[in-house]
N, C-alpha and C positions, 0 to 999 in steps of 0.2 A: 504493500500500500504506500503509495508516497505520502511525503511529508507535509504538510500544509503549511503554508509560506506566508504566514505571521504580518498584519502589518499594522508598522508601525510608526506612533506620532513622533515628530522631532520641530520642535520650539525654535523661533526666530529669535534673532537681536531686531532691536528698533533702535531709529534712529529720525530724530524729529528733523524735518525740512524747515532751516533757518529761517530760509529767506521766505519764510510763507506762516501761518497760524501754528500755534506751537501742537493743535488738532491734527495736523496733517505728518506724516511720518511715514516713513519708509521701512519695507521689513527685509530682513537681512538674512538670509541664510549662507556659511559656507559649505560648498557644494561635497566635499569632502564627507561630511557625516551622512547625509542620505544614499553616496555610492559604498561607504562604506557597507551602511544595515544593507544595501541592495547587495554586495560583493558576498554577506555572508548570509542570506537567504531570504530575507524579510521585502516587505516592502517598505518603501519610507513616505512615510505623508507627510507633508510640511503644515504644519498648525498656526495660522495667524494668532496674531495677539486678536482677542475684543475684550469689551467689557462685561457681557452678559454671561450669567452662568449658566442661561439654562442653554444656550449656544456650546459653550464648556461640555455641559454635558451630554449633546447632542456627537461634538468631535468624537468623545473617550467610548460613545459606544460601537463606534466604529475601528477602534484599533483596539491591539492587543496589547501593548506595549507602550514606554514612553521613553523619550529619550529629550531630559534638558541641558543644554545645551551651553556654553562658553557666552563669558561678557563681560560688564565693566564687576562695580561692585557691589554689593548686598547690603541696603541703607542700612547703616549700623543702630538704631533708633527700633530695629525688630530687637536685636540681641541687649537692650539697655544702657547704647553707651552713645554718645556723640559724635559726630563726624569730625573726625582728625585731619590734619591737610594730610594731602594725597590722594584722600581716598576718593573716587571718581562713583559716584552710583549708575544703575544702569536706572533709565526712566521712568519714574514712576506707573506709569500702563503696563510697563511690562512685567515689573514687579507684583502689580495685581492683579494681575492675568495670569502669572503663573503659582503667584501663589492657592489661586482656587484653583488650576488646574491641578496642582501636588496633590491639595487635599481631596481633589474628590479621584482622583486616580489611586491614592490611598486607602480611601472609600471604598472601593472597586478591587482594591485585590490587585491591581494592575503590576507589574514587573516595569522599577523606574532603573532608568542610567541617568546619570549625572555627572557632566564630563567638566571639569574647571568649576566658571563660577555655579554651574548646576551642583557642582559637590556641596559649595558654601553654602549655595541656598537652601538644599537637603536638612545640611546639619543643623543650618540656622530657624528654618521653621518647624524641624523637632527638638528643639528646644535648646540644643549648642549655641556656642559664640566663636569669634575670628580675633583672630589677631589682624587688625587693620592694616598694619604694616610690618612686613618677616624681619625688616632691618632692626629696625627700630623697637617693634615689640614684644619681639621671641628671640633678640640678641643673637642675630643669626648672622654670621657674615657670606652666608652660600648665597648668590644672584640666584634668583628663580626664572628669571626672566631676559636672559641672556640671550640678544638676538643670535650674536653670534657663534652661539654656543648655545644652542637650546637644550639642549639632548644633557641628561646624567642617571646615573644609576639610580635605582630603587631595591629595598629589600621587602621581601613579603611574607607574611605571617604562611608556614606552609602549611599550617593544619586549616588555613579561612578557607573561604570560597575560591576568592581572586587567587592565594593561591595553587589551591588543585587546577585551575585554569593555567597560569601561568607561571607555574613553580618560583622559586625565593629569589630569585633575583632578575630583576627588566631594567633595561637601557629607557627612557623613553626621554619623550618633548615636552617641557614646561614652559608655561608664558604665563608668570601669577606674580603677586606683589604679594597679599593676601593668604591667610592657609587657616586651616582650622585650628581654633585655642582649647575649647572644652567639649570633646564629643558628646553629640546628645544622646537623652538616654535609649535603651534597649538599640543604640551603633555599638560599633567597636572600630579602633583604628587597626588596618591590616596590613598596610604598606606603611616604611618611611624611607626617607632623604638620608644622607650620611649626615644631618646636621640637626635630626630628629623632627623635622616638618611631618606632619600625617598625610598621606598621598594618596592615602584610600581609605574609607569608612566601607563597610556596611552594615544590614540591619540584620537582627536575630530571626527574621521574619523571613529571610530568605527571597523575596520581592525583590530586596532595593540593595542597587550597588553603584557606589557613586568614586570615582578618581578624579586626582588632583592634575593630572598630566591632557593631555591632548592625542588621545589611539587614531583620531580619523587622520593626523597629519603624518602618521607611520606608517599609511598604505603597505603593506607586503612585507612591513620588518615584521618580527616574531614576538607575540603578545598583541598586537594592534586586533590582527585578524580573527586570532585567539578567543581574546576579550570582546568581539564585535558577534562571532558567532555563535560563541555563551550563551550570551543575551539576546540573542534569535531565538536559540534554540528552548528558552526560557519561557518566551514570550510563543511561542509555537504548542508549547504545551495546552492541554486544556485546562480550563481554568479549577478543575478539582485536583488537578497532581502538580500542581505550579507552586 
């Protein structure tokens, strides 16, 4: 019997058009993560922002999966604390559009990925906070976001999930300022940095798995593909053995 080919939602950036109403905005997707989910079995739907929920819920009952996606940052004002320079938010629509999205796919049972700032946002609306800046307030002196050098090691918890996937140790691409400070509860952290940043949570729940690095921009290196077909394969499942 073949396998039935899963599909699933993946989240825009927005981006408001200056020179016009601050209403009007542009949605952004890099093309990268929908060939990705397509490369390892799934389909990818690309999910605009709106504002309405019952829209929200009309998307989620159409996929099987969810996949949120890379951005600026996660208003620090969810996690209790004020905005520090640097920190750049991503738009408030998008912020509230996908926070009802989290929760009713939560709701749902649904299998999330959470790739960068979808990691932050994961931890931050279960209950976590961020270290706003890694320099500055996790006294870290490792660049996260080294154009030139993007790529560094990771270690991985081998008994997690992520690790039976991609055994203890992955090269990958990072582009963050930001990292997670207090896992939320019922996560666990599974992956770190040599400088002890958390690189990957996920949940007891087995649903939700969220990384700190960027798998769509590692096309064909080893763990991108890996990690990408997991979570097909996750989201392919029925929703009683999932």
């Amino acid at each position: 019997m073949k396998r039935r080919e899963p599909f699933i939602g993946i989240t825009c950036d927005l981006r408001v058009l200056k020179e016009r109403k601050k209403s009007v905005y542009e949605l952004i997707c890099d093309d990268r993560y929908p060939r990705s989910i397509r490369a390892a079995g799934g389909y990818p739907i690309i999910v605009p922002v709106v504002r309405r929920r019952d829209i929200i819920c009309r998307y989620l009952d159409r996929v099987d999966g969810l996949v949120i996606v890379g951005g600026d940052d996660v208003d620090p004002r969810l996690y209790g604390e004020k905005k520090k320079p640097g920190t750049g938010t991503v738009p408030g629509l998008r912020l509230h559009f996908e926070r009802n999205l989290y929760h009713e796919a939560r709701k749902r049972e649904l299998p999330i990925l959470g790739i960068c700032y979808g990691m932050q946002l994961i931890n931050v609306l279960e209950g976590g906070t961020l270290f706003q800046d890694i320099a500055r307030d996790a006294k870290s002196g490792m660049n996260h976001r080294d154009a030139a050098n993007p790529c560094h090691p990771v270690r991985i918890n081998a008994a997690s999930r992520l690790g039976k996937i991609l055994g203890k140790r992955l090269t990958v691409s990072s582009d963050h300022h930001q990292a997670v400070c207090r896992v939320a509860p019922d996560f666990r952290p599974v992956a770190f940095s040599s400088d002890g940043i958390i690189e990957a949570v996920e949940s007891d729940s087995e649903k939700i798995l969220a990384v700190q690095w960027h798998p769509e921009r590692d096309a064909g290196q080893h763990g991108a593909a890996e990690l990408f077909r997991a979570f097909v394969r996750l989201c392919a499942l029925p929703s009683s053995r999932r």
